[in-house]
ZAVEXTOR-642039 format. One record per atom (N, C-alpha, C): residue in one letter; chain; x, y, z. Coordinates in pm, 1 decimal. Each point is the difference from the previous one (the first is absolute). Layout:
+---+---+----------+----------+----------+
: r : c :        u :        v :        w :
+---+---+----------+----------+----------+
: A : A :        X :        Y :        Z :
...
+---+---+----------+----------+----------+
% end
This chain:
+---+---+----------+----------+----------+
: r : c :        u :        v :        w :
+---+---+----------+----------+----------+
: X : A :   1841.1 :   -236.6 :   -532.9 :
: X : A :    -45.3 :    126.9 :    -50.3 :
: X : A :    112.7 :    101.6 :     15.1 :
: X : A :    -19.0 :     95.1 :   -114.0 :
: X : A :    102.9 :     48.4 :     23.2 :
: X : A :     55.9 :    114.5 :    148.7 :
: X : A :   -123.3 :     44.0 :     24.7 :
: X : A :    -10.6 :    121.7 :     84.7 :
: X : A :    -25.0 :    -58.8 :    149.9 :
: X : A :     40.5 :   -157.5 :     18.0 :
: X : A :    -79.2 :    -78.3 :    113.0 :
: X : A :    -77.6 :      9.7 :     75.8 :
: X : A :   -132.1 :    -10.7 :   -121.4 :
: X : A :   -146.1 :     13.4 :     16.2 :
: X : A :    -58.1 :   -120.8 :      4.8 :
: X : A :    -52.2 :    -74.2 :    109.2 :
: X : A :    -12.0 :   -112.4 :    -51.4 :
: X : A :   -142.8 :    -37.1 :     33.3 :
: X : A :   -113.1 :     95.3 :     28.2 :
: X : A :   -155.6 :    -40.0 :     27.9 :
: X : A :    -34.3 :    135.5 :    -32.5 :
: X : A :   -166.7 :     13.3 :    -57.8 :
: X : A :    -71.1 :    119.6 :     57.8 :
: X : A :    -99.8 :    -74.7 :     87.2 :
: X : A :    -38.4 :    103.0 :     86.0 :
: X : A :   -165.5 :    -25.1 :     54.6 :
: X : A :    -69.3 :     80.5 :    -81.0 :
: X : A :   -147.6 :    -28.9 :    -24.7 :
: X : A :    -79.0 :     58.9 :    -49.3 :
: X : A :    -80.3 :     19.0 :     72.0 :
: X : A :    -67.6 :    159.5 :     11.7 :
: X : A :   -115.1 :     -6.4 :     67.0 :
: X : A :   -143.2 :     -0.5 :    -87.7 :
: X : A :    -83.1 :    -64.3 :     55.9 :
: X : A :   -142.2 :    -42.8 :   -116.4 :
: X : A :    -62.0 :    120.7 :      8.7 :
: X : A :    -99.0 :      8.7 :     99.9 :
: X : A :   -113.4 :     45.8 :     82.8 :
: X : A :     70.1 :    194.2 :    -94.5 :
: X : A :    -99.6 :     57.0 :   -102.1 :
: X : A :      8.4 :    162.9 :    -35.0 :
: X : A :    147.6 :      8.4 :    -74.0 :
: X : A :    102.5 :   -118.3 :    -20.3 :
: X : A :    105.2 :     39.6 :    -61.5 :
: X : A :     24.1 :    -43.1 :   -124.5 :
: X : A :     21.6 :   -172.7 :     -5.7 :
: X : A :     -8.3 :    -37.0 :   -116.3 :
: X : A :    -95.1 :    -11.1 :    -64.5 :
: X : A :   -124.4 :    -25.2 :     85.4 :
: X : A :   -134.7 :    -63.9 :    -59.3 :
: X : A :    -86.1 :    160.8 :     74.2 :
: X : A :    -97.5 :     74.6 :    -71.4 :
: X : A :   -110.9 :     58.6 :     58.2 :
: X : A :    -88.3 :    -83.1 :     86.4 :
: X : A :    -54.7 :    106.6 :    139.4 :
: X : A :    -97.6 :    -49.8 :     68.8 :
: X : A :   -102.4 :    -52.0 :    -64.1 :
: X : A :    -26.4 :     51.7 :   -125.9 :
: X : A :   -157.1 :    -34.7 :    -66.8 :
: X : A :     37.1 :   -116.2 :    -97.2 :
: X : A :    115.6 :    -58.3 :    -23.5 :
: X : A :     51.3 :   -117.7 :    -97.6 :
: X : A :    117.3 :   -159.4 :     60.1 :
: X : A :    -49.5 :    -73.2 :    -72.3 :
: X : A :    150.6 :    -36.8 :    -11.8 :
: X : A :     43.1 :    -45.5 :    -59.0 :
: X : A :     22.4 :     60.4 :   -101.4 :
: X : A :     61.9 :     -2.7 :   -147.9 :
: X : A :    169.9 :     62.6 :     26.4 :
: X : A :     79.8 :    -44.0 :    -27.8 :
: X : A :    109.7 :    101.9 :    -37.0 :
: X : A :     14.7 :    -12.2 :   -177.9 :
: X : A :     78.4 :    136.1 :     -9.8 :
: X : A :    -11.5 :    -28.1 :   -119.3 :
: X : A :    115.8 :    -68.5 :    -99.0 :
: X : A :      2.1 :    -50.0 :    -68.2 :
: X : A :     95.0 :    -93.4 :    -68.0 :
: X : A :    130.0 :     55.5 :    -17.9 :
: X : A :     37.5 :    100.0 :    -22.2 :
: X : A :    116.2 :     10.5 :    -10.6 :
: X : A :    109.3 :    -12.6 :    131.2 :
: X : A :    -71.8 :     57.3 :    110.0 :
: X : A :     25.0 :    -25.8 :    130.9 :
: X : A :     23.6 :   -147.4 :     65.8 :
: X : A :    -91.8 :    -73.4 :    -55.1 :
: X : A :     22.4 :   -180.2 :     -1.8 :
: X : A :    126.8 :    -28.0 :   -100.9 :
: X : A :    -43.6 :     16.1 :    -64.4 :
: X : A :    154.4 :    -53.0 :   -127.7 :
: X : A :     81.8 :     27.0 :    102.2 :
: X : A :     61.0 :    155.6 :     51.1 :
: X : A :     86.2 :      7.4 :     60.5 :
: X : A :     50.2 :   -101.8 :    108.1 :
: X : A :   -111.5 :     28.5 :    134.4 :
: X : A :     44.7 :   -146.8 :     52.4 :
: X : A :     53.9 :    -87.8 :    -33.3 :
: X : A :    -59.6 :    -71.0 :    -79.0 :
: X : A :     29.8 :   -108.8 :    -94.4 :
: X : A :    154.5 :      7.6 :    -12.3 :
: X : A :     33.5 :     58.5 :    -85.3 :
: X : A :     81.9 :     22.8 :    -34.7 :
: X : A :    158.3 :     52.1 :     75.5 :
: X : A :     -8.3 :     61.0 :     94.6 :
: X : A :    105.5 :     12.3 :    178.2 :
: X : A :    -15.9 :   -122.4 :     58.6 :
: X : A :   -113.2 :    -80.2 :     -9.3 :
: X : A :      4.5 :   -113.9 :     58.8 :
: X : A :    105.4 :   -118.3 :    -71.0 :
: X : A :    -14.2 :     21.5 :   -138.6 :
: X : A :     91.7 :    -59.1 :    -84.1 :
: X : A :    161.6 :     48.5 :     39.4 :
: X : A :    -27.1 :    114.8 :     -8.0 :
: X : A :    160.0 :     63.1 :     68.1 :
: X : A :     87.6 :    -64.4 :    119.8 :
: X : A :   -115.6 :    -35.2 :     99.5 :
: X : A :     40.3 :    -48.4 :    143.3 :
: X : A :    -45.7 :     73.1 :     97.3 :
: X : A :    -94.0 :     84.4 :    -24.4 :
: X : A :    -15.9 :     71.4 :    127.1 :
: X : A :   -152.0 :    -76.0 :     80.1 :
: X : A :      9.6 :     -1.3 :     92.0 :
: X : A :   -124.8 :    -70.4 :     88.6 :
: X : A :    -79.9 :    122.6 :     16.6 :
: X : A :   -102.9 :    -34.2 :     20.1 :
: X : A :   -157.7 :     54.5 :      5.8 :
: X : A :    -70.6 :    -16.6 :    141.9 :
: X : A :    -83.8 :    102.1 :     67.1 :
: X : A :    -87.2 :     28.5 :     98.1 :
: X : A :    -70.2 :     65.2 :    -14.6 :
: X : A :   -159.8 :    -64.2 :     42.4 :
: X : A :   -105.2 :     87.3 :     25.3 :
: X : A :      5.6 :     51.3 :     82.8 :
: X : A :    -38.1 :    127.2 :     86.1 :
: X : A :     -7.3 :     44.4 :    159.3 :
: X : A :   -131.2 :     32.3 :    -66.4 :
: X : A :    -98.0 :    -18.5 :    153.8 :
: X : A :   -160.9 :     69.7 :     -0.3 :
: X : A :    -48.7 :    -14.7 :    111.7 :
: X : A :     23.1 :    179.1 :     34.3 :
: X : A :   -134.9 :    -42.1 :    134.9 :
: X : A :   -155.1 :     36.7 :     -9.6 :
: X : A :     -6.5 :     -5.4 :   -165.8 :
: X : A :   -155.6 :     40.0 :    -17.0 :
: X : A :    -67.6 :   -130.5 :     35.7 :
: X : A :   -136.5 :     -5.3 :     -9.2 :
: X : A :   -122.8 :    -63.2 :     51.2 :
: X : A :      8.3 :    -65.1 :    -88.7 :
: X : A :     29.5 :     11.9 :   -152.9 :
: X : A :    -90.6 :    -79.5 :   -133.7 :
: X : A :    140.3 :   -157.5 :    -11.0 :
: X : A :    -19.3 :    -75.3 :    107.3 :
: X : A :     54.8 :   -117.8 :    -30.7 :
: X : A :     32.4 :    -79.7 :   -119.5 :
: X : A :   -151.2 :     -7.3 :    -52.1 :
: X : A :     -8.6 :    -56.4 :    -95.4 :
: X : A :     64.9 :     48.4 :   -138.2 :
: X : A :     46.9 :    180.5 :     31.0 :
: X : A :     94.9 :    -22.9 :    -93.8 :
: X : A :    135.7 :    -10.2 :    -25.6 :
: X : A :     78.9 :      7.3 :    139.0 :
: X : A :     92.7 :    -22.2 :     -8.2 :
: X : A :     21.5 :   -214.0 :     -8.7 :
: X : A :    -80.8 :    -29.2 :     13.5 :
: X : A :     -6.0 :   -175.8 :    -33.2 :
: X : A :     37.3 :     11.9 :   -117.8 :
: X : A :   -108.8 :    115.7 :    -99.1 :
: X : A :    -35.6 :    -64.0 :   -120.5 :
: X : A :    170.1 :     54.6 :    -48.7 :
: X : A :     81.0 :     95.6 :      2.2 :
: X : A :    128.1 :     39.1 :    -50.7 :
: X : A :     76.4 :    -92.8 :     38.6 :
: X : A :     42.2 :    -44.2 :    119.0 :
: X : A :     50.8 :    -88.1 :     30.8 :
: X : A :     26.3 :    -99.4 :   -119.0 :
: X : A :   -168.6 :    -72.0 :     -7.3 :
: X : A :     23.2 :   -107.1 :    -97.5 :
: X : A :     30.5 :     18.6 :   -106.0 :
: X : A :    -66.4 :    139.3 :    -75.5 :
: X : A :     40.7 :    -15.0 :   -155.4 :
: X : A :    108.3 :     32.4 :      6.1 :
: X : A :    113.2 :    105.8 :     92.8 :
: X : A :    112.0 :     18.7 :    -55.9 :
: X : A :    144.3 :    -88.5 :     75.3 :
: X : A :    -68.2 :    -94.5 :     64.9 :
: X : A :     51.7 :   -102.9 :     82.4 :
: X : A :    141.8 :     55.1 :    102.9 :
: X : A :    -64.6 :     70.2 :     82.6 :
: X : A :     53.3 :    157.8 :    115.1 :
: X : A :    -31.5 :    -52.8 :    126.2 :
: X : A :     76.3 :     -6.6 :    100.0 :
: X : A :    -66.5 :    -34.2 :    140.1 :
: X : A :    -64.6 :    145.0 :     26.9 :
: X : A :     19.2 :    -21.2 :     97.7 :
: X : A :   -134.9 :    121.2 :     45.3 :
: X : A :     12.0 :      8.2 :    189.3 :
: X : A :      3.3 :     98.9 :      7.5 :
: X : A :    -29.7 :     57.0 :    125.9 :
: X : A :   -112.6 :     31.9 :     55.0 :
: X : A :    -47.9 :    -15.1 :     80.6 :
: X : A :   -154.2 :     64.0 :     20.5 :
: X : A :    -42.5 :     30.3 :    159.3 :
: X : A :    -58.7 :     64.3 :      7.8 :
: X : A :    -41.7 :     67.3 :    123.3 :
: X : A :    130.3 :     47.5 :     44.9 :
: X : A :    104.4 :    108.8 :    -69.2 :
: X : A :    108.4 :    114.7 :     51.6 :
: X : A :    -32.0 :     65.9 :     34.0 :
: X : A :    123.2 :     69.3 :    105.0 :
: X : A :    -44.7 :     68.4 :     49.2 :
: X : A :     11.5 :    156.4 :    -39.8 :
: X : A :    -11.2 :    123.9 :      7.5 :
: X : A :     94.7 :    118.3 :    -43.6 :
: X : A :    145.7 :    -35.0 :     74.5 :
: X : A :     47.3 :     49.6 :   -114.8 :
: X : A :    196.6 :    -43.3 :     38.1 :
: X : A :     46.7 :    145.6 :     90.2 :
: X : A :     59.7 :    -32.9 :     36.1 :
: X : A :     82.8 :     69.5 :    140.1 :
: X : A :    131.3 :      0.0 :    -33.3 :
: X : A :     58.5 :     97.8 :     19.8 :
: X : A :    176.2 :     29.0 :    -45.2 :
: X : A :     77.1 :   -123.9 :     84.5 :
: X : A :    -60.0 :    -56.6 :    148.4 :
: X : A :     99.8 :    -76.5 :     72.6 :
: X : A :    -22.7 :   -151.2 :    -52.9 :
: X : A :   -101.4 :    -39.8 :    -45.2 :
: X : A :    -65.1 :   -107.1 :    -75.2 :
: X : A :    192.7 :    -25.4 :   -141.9 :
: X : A :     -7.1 :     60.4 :    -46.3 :
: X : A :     84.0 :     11.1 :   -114.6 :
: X : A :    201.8 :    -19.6 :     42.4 :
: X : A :    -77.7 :    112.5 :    121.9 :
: X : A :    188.1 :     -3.9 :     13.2 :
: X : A :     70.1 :   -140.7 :     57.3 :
: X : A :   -157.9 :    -71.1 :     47.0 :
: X : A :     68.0 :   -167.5 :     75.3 :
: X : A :     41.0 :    -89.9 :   -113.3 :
: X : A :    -59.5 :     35.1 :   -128.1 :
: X : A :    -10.7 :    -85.1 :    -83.9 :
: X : A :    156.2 :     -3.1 :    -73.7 :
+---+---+----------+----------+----------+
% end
């Protein structure tokens, strides 16, 4: 990549997907899709409750997934 970017995380839970859905909407998928084609790797992070939907993203957009995170902390980052 050019800008050596080489993952996003995504957060599910009120960002990509609404609390009341989980639909994203298509153009937002294409995208994925499509950075994934680029080379960039993919992450779910979620420390919401609704499991079942970070499973279900996982599978359709074939994303590992994080689950039960914690809130991130500035010293968390700087080890990394």
């Amino acid at each position: 990549m050019q800008l050596g970017i080489r993952g996003v995380i995504l957060d599910l839970d009120n960002t990509i997907v609404s609390e009341d859905d989980i639909y994203l909407c298509p153009q937002a998928e294409n995208c994925i899709k499509q950075a994934k084609l680029a080379g960039l790797s993919f992450f779910i992070l979620s420390n919401g409750k609704r499991h079942y939907l970070v499973r279900y993203w996982s599978k359709r957009a074939n994303i590992r997934t994080i689950t039960h995170a914690k809130k991130h902390f500035r010293d968390l980052f700087a080890k990394q």
